[in-house]
N, C-alpha and C positions, 0 to 999 in steps of 0.2 A: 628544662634541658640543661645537661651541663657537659664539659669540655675539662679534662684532665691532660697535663702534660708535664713536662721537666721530671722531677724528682720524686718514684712514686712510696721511698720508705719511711715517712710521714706518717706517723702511727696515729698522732691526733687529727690529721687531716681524713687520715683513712676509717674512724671511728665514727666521726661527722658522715661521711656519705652513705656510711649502714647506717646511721639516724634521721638522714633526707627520706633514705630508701624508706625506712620502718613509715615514718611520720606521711610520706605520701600516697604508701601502700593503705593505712589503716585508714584516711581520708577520701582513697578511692580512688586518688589519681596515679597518674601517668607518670611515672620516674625512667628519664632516657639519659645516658650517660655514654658519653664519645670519650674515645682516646685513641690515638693513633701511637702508640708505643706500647712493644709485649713487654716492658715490665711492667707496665698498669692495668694489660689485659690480666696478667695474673697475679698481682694482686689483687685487683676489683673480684677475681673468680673467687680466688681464696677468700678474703672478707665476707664476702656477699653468698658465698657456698652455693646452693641450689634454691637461691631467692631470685635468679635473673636468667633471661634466656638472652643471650647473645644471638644477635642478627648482623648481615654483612652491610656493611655500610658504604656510597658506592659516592665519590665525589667527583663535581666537576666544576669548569672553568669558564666564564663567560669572557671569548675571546671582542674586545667592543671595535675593536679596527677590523675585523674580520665581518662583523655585523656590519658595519658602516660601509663597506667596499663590498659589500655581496652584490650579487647581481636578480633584481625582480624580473619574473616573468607573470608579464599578464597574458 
């Protein structure tokens, strides 16, 4: 899994992730690639062309005071 962010016109960073992609497609595995920023969604598109299916990716927050103060019913 990997995690992009900040700054995405990076030509050699951006060549590296088409060479993750290649190397773990031909090995068989699983290349999953997060970025919360559209300028990385389109470049990752543009790079990557029609080698990746973009899925929605859904995040959340473990509130720990709200866990601790709940109330159990038995």
């Amino acid at each position: 899994m990997y995690y992009v962010t900040e700054q995405s016109s990076d030509e050699l960073f951006l060549k590296n992730i088409v060479r993750v992609n290649e190397a773990s497609v031909n090995q068989g595995k699983r290349f999953t690639l997060f970025s919360s920023e559209p300028t990385w969604n389109q470049a990752i598109e543009k790079c990557l062309e029609k080698k990746i299916r973009k899925i929605q990716r859904y995040g959340f927050s473990f509130d720990l005071m709200a866990y601790k103060n709940r109330k159990i019913n038995i």
